[in-house]
C-alpha positions, 0 to 999 in steps of 0.5 A: 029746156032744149039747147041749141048747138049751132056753130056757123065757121066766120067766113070773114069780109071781103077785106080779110080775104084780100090781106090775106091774098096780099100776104100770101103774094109777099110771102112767095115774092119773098121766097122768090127773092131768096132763091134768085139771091142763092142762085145768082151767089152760087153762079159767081164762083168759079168751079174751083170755089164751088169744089171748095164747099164741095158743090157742083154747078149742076147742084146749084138750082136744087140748092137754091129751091132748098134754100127758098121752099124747103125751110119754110 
């Protein structure tokens, strides 16, 4: 008797690949949302507030995209 190893990767329905593209989009949007809060917190302080916590305001774009991208 001969067996038949056959396996066929699901490719899924149109519906599954549009949730999935809405989740991705939501996942972005909601990293963008958080590197525009850490930017727009680290801006409102004053240098002397930044020296405090031992940051510089040329640091401040480097640490938003941390904050947002790099603990995903």
């Amino acid at each position: 008797m001969a067996a038949v190893n056959h396996i066929t990767a699901h490719k899924g329905t149109l519906a599954d690949t549009g949730l999935a593209f809405l989740d991705a989009l939501k996942v972005k949007f909601a990293r963008y949302r958080v590197y525009r809060a850490t930017i727009n917190e680290l801006s409102a302080l004053t240098n002397r507030e930044l020296a405090d916590l031992g940051l510089n305001r040329s640091m401040i774009k480097r640490l938003a995209l941390q904050a947002a991208y790099e603990n995903a």
